[in-house]
SELUMDREN-630876 format. One record per residue (C-alpha): residue number from 0; residue in one letter; z, x, y. Coordinates in steps of 0.05 Angstrom, whole numbers, plus 32768, in hexadecimal, padded with zeros to 4 digits. Last residue first. Layout:
N
k->NUM | r->a | up->Z | east->X | north->Y
...
***
This chain:
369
k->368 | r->x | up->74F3 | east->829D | north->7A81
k->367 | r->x | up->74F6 | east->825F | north->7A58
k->366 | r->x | up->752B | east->8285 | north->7A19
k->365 | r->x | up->755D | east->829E | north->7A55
k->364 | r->x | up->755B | east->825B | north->7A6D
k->363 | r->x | up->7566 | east->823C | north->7A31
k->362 | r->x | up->7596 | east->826A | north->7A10
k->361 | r->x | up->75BD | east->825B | north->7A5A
k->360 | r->x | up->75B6 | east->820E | north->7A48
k->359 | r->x | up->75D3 | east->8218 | north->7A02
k->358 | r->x | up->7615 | east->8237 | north->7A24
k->357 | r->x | up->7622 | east->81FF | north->7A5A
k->356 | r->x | up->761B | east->81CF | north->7A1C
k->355 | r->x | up->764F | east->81F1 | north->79F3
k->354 | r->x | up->7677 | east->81FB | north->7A37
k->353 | r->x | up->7667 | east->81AA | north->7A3C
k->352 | r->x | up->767F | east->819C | north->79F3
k->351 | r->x | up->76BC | east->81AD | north->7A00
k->350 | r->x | up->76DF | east->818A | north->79CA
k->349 | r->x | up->76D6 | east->81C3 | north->799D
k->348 | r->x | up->7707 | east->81F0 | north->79BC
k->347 | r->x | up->7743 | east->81BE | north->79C0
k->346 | r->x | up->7770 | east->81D9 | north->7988
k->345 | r->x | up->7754 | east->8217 | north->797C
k->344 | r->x | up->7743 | east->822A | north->79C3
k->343 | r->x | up->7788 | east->8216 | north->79E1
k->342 | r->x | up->77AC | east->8239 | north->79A8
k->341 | r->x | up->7778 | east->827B | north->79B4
k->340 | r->x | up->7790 | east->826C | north->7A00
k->339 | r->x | up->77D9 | east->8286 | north->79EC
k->338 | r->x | up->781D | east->8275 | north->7A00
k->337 | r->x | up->7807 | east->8220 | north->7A08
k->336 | r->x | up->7823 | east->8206 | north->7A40
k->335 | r->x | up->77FE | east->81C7 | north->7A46
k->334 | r->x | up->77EB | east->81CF | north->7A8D
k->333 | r->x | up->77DF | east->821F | north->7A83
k->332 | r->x | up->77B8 | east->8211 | north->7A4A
k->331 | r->x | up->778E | east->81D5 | north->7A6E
k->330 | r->x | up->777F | east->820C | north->7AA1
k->329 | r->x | up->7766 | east->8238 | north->7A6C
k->328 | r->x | up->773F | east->8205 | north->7A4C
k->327 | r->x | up->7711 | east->81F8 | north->7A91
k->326 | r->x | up->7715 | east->81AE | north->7AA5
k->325 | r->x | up->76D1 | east->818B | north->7A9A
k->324 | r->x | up->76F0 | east->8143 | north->7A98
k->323 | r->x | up->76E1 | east->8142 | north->7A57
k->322 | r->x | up->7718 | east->8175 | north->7A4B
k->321 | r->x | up->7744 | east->815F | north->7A6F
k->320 | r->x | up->7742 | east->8114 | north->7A47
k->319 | r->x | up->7745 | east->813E | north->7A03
k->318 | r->x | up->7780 | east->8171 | north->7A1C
k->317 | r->x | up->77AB | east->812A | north->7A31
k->316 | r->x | up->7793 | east->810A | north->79F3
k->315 | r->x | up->77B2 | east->8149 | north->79C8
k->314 | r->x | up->77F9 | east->813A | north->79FF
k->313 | r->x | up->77F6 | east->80F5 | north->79E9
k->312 | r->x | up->77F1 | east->8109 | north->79A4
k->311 | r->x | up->782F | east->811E | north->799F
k->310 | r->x | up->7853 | east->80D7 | north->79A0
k->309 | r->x | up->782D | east->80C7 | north->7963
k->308 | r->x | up->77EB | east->80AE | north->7958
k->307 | r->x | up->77D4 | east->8079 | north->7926
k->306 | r->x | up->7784 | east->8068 | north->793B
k->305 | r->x | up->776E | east->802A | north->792A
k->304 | r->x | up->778E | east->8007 | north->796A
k->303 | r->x | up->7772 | east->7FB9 | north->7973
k->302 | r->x | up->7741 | east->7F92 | north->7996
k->301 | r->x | up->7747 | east->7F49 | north->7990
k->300 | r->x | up->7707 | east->7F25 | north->796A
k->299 | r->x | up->773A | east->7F0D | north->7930
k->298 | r->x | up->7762 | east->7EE0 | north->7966
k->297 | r->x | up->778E | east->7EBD | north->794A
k->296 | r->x | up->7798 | east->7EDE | north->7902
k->295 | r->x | up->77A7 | east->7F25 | north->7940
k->294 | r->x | up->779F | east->7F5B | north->7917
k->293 | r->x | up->77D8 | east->7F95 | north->7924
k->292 | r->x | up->77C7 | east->7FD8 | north->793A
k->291 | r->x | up->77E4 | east->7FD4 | north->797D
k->290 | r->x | up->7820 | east->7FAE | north->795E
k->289 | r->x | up->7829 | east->7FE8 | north->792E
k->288 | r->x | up->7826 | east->801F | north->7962
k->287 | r->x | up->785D | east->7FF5 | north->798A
k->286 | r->x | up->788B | east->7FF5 | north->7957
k->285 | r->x | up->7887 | east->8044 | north->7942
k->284 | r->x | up->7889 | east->8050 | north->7993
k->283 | r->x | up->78D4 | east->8032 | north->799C
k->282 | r->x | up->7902 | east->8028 | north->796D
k->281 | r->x | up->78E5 | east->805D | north->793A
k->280 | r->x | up->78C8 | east->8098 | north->796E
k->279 | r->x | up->78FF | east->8085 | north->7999
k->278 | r->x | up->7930 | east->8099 | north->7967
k->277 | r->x | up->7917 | east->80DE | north->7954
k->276 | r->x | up->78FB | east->80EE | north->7999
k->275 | r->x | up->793A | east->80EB | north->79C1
k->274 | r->x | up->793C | east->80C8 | north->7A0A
k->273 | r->x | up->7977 | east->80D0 | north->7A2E
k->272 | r->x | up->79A0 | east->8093 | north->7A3F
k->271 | r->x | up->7998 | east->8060 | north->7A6D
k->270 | r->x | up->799E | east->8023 | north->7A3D
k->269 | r->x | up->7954 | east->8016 | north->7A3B
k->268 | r->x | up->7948 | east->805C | north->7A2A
k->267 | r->x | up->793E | east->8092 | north->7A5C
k->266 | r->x | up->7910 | east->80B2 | north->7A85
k->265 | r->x | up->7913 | east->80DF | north->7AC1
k->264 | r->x | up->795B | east->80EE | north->7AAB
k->263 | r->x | up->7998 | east->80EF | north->7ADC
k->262 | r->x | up->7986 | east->80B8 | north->7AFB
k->261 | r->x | up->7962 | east->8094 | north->7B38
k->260 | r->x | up->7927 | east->80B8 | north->7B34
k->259 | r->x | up->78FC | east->8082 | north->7B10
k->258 | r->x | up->78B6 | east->808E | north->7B07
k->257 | r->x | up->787F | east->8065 | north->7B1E
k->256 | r->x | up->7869 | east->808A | north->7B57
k->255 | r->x | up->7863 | east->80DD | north->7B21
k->254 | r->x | up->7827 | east->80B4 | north->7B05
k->253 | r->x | up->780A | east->8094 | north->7B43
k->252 | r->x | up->780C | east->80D8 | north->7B5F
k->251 | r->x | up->77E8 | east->80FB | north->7B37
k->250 | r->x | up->7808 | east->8137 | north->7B0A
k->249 | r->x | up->780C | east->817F | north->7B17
k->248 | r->x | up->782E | east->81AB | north->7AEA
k->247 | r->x | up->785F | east->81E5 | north->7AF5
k->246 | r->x | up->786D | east->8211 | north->7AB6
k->245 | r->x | up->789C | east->8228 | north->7A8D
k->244 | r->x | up->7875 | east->8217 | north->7A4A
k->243 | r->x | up->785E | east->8264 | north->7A59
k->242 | r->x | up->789A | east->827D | north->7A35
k->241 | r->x | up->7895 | east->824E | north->79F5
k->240 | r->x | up->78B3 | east->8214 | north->79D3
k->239 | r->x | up->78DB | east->81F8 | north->7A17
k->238 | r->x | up->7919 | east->821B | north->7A25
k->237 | r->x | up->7959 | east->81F5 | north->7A04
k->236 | r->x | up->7984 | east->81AA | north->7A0A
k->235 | r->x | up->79A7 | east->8197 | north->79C3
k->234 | r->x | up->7997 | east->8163 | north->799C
k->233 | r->x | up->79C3 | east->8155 | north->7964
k->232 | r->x | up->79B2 | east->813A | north->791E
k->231 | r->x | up->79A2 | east->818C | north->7906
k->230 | r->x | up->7999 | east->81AD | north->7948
k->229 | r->x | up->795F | east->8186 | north->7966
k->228 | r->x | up->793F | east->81A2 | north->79AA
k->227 | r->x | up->793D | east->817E | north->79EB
k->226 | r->x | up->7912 | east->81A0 | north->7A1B
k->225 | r->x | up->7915 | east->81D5 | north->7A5E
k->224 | r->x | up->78F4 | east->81ED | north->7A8E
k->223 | r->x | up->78BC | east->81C2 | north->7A9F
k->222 | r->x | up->78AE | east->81B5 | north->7AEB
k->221 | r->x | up->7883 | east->817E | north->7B05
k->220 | r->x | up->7854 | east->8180 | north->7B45
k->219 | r->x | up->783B | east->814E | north->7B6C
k->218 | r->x | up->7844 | east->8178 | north->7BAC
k->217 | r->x | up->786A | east->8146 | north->7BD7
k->216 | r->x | up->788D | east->811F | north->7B8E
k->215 | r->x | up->78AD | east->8158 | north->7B7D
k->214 | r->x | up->78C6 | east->8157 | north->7B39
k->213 | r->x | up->78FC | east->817A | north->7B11
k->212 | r->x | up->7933 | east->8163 | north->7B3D
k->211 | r->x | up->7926 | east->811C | north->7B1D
k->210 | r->x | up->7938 | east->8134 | north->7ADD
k->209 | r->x | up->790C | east->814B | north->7AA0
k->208 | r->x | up->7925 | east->8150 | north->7A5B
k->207 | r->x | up->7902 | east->811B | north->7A37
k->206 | r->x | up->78B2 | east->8133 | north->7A55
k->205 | r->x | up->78CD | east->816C | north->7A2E
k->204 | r->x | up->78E1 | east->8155 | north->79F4
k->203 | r->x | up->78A5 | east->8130 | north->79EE
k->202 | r->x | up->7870 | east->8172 | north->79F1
k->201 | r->x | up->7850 | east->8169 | north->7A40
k->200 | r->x | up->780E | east->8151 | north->7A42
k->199 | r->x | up->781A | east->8142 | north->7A89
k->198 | r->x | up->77EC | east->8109 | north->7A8D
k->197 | r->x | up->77F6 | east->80EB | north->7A4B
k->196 | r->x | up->783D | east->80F5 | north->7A49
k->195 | r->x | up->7848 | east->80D4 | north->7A8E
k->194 | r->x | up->7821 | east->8096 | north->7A88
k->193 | r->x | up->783F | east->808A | north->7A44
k->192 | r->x | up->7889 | east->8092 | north->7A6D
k->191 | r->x | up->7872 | east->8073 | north->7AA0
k->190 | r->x | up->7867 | east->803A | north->7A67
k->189 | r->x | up->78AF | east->8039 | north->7A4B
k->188 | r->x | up->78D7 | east->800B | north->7A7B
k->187 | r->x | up->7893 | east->7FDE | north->7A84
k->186 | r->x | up->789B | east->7FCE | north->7A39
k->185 | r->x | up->7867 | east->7FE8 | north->7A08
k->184 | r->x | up->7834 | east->7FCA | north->79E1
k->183 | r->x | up->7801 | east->7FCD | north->7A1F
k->182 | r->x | up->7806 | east->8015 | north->7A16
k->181 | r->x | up->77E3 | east->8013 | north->79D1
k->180 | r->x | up->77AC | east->7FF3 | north->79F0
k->179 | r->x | up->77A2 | east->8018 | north->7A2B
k->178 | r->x | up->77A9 | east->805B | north->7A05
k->177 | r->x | up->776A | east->8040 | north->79D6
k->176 | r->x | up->7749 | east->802D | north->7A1B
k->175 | r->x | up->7749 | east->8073 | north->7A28
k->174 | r->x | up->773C | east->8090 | north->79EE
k->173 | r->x | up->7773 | east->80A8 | north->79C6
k->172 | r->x | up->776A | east->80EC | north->79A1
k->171 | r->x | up->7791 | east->80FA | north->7963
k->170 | r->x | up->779C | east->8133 | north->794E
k->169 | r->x | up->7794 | east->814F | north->7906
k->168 | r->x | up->77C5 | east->8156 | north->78D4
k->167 | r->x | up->77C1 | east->819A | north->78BA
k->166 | r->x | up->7793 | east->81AB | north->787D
k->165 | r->x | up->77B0 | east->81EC | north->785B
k->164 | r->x | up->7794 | east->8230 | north->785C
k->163 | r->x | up->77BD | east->8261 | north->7835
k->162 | r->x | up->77E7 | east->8293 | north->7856
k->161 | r->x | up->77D8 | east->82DC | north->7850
k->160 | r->x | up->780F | east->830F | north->7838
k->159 | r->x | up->77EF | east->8351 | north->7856
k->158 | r->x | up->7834 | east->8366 | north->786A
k->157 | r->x | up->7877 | east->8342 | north->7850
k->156 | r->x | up->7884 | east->8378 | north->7827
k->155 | r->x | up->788E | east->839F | north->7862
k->154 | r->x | up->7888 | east->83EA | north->7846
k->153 | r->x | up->78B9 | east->8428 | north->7834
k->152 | r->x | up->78F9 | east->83FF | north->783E
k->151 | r->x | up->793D | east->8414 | north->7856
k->150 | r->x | up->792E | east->8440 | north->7884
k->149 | r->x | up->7940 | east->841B | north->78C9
k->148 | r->x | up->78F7 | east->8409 | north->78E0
k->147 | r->x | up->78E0 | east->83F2 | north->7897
k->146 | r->x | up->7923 | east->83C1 | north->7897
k->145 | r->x | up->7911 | east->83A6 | north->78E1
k->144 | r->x | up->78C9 | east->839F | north->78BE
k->143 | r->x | up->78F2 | east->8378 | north->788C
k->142 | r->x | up->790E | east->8345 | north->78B6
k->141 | r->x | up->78D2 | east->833A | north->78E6
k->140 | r->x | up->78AE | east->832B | north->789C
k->139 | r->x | up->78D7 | east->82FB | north->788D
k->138 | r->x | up->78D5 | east->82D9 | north->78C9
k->137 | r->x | up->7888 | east->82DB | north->78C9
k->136 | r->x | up->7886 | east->82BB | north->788A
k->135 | r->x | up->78B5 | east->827D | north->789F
k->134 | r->x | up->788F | east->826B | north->78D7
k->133 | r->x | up->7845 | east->827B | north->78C0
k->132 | r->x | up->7860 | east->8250 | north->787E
k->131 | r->x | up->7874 | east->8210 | north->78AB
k->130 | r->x | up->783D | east->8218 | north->78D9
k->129 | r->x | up->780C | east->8219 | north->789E
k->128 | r->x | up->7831 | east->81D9 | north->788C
k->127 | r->x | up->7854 | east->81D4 | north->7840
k->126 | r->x | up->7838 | east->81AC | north->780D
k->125 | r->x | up->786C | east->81C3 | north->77D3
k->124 | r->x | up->782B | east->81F1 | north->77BA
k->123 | r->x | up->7822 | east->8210 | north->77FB
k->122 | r->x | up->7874 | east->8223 | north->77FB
k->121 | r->x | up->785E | east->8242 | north->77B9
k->120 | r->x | up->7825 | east->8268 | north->77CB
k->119 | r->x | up->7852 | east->828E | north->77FA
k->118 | r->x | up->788A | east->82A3 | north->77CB
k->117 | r->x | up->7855 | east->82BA | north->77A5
k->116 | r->x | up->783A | east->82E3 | north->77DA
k->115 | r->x | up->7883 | east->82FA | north->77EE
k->114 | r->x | up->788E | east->8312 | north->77AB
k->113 | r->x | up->7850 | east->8333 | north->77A2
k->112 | r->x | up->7856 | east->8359 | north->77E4
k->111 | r->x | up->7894 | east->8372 | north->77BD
k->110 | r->x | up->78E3 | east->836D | north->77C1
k->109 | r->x | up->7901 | east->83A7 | north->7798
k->108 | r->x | up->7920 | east->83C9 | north->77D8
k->107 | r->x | up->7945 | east->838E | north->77EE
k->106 | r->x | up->7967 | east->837D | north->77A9
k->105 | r->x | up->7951 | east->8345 | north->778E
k->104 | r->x | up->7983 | east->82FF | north->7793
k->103 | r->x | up->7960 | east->82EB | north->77CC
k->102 | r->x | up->7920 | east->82DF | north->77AF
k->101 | r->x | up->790B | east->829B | north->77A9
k->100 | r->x | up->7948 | east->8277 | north->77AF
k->99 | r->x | up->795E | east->829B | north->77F0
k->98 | r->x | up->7927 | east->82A4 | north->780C
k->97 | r->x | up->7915 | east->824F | north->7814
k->96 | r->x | up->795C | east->822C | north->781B
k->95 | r->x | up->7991 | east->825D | north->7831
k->94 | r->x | up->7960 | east->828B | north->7851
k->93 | r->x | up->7932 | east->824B | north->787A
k->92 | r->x | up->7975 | east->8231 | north->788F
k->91 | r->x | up->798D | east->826A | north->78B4
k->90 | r->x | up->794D | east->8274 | north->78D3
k->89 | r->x | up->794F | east->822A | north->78E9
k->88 | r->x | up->79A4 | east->822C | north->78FB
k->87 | r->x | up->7997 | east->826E | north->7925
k->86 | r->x | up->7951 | east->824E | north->7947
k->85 | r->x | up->797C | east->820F | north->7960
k->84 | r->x | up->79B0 | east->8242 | north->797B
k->83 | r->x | up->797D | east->8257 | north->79A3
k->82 | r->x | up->796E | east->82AA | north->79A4
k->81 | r->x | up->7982 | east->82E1 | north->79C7
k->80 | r->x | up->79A6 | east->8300 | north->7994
k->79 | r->x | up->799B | east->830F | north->794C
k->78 | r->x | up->79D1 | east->832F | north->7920
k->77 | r->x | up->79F7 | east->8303 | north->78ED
k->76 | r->x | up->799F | east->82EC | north->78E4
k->75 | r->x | up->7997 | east->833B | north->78CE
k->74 | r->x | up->79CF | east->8338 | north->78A2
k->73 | r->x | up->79BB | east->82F9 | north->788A
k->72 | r->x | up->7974 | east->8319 | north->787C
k->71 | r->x | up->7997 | east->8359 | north->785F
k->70 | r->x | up->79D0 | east->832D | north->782D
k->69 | r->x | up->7988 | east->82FE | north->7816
k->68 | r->x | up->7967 | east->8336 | north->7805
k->67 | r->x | up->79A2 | east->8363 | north->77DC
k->66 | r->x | up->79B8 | east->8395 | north->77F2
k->65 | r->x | up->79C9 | east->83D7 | north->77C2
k->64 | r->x | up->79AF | east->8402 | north->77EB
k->63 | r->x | up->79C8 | east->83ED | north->7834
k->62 | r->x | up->7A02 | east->8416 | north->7831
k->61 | r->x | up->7A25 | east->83F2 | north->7874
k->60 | r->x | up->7A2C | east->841C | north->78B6
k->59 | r->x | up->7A6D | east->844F | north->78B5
k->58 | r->x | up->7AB6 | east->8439 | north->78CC
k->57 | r->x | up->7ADC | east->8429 | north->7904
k->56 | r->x | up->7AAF | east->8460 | north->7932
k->55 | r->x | up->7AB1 | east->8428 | north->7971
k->54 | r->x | up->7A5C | east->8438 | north->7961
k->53 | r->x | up->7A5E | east->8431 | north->791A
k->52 | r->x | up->7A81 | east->83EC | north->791B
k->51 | r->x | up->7A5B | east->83D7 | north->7959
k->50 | r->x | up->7A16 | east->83F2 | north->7929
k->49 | r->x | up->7A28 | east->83C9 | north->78E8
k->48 | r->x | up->7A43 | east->8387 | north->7912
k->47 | r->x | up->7A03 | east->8378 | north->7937
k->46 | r->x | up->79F7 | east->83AB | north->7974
k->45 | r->x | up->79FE | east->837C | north->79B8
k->44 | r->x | up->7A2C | east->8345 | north->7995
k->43 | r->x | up->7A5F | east->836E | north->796E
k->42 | r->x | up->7A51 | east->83A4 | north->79A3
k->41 | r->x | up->7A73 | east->8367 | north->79D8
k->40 | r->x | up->7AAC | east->8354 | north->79A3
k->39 | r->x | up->7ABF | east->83A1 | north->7996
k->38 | r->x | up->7AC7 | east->83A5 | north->79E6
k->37 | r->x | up->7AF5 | east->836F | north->79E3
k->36 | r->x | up->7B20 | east->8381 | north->79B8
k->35 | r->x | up->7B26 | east->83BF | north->79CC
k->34 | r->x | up->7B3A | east->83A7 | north->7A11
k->33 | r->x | up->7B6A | east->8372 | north->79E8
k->32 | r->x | up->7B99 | east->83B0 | north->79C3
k->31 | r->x | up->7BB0 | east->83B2 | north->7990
k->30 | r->x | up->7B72 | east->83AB | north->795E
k->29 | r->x | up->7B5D | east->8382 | north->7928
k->28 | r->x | up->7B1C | east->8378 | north->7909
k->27 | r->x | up->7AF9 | east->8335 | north->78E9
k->26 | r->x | up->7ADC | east->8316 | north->78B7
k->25 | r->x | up->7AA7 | east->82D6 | north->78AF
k->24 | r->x | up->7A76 | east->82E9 | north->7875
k->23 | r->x | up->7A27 | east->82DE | north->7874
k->22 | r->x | up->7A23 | east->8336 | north->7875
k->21 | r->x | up->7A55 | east->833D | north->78B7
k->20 | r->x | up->7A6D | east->82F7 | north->78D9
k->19 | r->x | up->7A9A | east->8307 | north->7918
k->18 | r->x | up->7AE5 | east->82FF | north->792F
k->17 | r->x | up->7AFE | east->8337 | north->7956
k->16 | r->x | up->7B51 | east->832D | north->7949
k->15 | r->x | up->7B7F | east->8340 | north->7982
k->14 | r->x | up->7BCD | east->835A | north->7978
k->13 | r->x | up->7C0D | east->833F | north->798D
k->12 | r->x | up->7C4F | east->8354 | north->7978
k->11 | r->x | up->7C79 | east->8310 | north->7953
k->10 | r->x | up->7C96 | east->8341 | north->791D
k->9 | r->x | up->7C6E | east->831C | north->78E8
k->8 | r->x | up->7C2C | east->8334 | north->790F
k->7 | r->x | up->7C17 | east->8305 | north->794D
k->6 | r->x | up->7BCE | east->82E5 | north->7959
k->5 | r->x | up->7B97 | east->82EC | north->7995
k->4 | r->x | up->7B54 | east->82E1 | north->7984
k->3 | r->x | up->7B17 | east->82FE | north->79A0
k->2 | r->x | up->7AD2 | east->82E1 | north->7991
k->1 | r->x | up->7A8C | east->82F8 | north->7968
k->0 | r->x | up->7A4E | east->82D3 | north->797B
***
């Protein structure tokens, strides 16, 4: 975001600074007058500093030919709006510490599909996610198809650069006396909470951003509009992952009863602070999983948890327990919030067994006739 200063010359007359970052550098651009200012500021942040400088006719756009990759992606990042703060510092982060090293120092129009593809295969080597690599690639190549569009590359190098298939973790799906056993680890401050996650399915940060407002208790509905997000060691509050995780949920009653409404969080610590995932995970559900899991010498014949979920998987058990419960996937998409039903279908897809079932019984009819 670019900002007006005030500041005085040696003869104490005033004049107004426009402070913004052009090509990864702070700088900035003087003027007399603070209406000028001010209208350089707001093309600074509608156009990106080559185009407001262009436009207010200070001086021609940049000579992008001798560029180098890393100056056009932070050029690029200097100029995206619209977006989280929390998605500024991870794009910034993924240039300074995976494009950067790997090919930032070519110019832009010497960087190759086999660049990227290499660059690719090497994130797979370190044991990075698919998610991780889909992320990062398809930044990448947003940034250079911006490049194609504005003449300064032939082709998106980026384009036709597969990823390779890695195994992901896979979910973990409690049963239900498997949930009843690791909730009976918890304190009673802390099970609504587990009640709550696995009914709603809701992602933890968002289930950790709710307030009382957010539910009403005569319809049994629950509204999710926002979640915690981490920004470095701080969490800040943002828009849940996606546009369709703004959504209304219903929940039962006896779920949304034993919630307390009293606060300005729906749930909180012990203390009566917000809940956030990084610590609770450790003080709180890490200690419980391993007393769920843990042999009783006393009693060798005592059931215990062999499963090791994490605070996720209450929202996979959620989609499981649904969907045995014959609930169509595309409602269980809209209750999870999921953008797509593909993400629905290839998560969840081969747990319904009764479509499957549904479908073999038409062949069989259609086969007896």
């Amino acid at each position: 975001m670019a900002s007006v200063r005030e500041r005085k010359r040696k003869d104490q007359s005033p004049y107004w600074a426009v402070l913004y970052r052009h090509n990864g550098k702070q700088t900035s651009k003087s003027f007399p007058d603070p209406v000028q200012a001010a209208n350089f500021c707001k093309l600074v942040d509608a156009l990106g500093p080559d185009r407001a400088l262009t436009e207010a006719g200070i001086t021609p756009a940049v000579d992008l030919s001798g560029m180098t990759v890393t100056q056009y992606v932070q050029r690029h990042i200097d100029g995206m709006s619209g977006i989280t703060p929390k998605r500024i510092e991870t794009v910034q982060r993924w240039l300074h510490r995976d494009i950067d090293p790997a090919f930032g120092a070519l110019p832009l129009s010497k960087l190759t599909r086999a660049h990227v593809a290499a660059w690719v295969n090497a994130m797979h080597k370190a044991g990075a996610k698919t998610g991780t690599m889909k992320g990062k690639r398809g930044f990448l190549s947003g940034v250079m198809k911006q490049a194609v569009k504005d003449g300064h590359l032939a082709v998106n190098p980026c384009e036709g650069v597969r990823l390779p298939r890695t195994e992901n973790r896979e979910a973990v799906f409690l049963t239900k006396d498997e949930y009843q056993l690791l909730k009976a680890q918890f304190s009673d401050h802390y099970k609504p909470l587990l009640d709550f996650l696995v009914a709603s399915g809701c992602r933890f940060n968002e289930a950790a951003a709710l307030k009382p407002s957010d539910v009403d208790r005569k319809a049994c509905t629950v509204r999710i509009s926002r979640a915690w997000q981490q920004n470095g060691s701080k969490y800040v509050m943002g828009p849940p992952k996606t546009k369709k995780s703004n959504r209304t949920i219903n929940l039962p009653k006896s779920v949304l009863d034993q919630l307390d409404y009293s606060g300005e969080w729906l749930f909180t610590t012990t203390k009566g602070e917000a809940i956030k995932l990084s610590s609770w995970r450790t003080s709180v559900w890490n200690r419980c999983l391993a007393k769920a899991m843990a042999k009783d010498a006393d009693d060798p014949a005592k059931p215990v948890l062999e499963k090791r979920p994490t605070p996720h998987d209450t929202r996979d058990s959620c989609a499981s327990w649904m969907i045995q419960a014959g609930v169509p996937l595309p409602v269980i998409q809209a209750h999870l919030g999921h953008e797509s039903i593909q993400t629905t279908v290839d998560r969840y897809g081969h747990l319904d067994r009764t479509s499957h079932q549904a479908a073999a019984e038409a062949m069989a009819a259609m086969l007896s006739a």
